[in-house]
C-alpha positions in Angstrom: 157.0 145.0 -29.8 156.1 146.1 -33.1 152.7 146.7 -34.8 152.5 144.4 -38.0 149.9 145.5 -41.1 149.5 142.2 -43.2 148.3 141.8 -46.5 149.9 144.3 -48.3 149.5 142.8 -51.2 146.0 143.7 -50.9 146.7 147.3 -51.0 143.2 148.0 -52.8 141.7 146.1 -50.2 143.1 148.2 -47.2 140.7 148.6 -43.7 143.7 151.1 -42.2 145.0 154.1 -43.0 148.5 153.9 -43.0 148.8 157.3 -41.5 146.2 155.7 -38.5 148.9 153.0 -38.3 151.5 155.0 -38.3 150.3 157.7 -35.6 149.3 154.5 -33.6 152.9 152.8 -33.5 154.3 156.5 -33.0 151.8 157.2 -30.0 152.9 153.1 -28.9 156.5 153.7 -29.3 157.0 151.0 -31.6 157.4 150.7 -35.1 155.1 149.8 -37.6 156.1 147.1 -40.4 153.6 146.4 -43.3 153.7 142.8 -44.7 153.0 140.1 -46.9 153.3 136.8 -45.7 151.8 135.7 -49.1 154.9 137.3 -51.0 156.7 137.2 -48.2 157.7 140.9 -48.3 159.0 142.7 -45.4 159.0 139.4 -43.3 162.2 139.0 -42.5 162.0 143.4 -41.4 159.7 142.3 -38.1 162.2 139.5 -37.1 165.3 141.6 -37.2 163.5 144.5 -36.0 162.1 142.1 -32.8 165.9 140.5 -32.3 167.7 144.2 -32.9 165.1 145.5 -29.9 166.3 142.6 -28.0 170.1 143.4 -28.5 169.7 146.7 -27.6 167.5 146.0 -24.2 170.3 143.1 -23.4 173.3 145.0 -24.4 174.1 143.1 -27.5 174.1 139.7 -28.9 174.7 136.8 -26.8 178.9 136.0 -26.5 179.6 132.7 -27.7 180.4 130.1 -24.7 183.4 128.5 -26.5 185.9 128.7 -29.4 183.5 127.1 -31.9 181.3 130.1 -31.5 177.8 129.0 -29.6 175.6 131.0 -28.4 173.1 130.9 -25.9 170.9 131.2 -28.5 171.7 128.3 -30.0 
């Protein structure tokens, strides 16, 4: 999991605290990524971080199933 703030290019608009954020993905156990799908900033940061918590639960990425390098992924 992980706690997504969007709209950050709206930073003068802000409802939450980013310390509240913060303390609430600490207390969670899950980190918190601040976005902007409108500029696209930081996007690709909750992907990775969702795959990378994946890997690390699974041991790893998947091992290709032949020489051409497939995945189960794929």
């Amino acid at each position: 999991m992980v706690l997504v703030g969007n709209k950050l290019d709206l930073e003068d608009k802000r409802k939450v605290p980013k310390d509240l954020a913060q303390k609430k993905a600490e207390e969670w156990g899950i980190p918190l990524i601040e976005c902007s799908a409108k500029t696209d900033q930081n996007i690709a940061d909750i992907f990775h971080s969702l795959v990378q918590q994946c890997w690390d639960r699974d041991g790893g990425p998947p091992k290709p199933k032949s020489e051409k390098g497939r995945c189960d992924l794929l």
